[in-house]
C-alpha angles and dihedrals in degrees: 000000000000123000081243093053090043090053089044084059101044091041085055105045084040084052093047117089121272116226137196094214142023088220091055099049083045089057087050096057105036098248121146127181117224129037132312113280102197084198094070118063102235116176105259095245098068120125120217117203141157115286085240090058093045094056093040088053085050101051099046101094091053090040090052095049098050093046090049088050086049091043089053083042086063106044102044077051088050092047092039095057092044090059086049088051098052094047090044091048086043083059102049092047093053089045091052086050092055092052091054097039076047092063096032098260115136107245108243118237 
């Protein structure tokens, strides 16, 4: 995933509304869990779905935001310990070229 794409993602889930509750944001939208009671009046355009999809529904925008934080985490971790790498690979090498230039032999380059 490219650094464009991640910030797409996280510029998305910042932008979405952030609710108190998952029943709340449900209500707004029209979603129930449970099946269809013709006995209630309920606005045609309301979704029924499982309560595990509900909460899961509820819980995106929070859930998005914390895996692209982990995801950042990571990746600041990764680049981090490839700069630590290369200075610790920089350090090696001149230390390899002192020990030939020690016992007369020209370093290679």
């Amino acid at each position: 995933m490219t650094e464009q794409e991640l910030s797409v993602i996280k510029n998305r889930a910042h932008n979405a509304t952030r609710v108190r509750s998952v029943e709340l944001a449900l209500s707004y939208y029209h979603v129930k869990w449970g099946k269809r009671d013709n006995s209630e009046d309920i606005p045609d355009d309301t979704i029924f779905v499982r309560k595990e999809d509900a909460l899961f529904l509820g819980y995106a925008r929070e859930d998005v935001l914390t895996l692209v934080a982990e995801v950042e985490r990571l990746r600041k971790l990764m680049q981090d310990s490839e700069a630590t790498l290369a200075r610790r690979d920089e350090a090696q090498d001149k230390k390899a070229a002192q020990v030939y230039i020690n016992i007369g032999i020209e370093p290679y380059e």
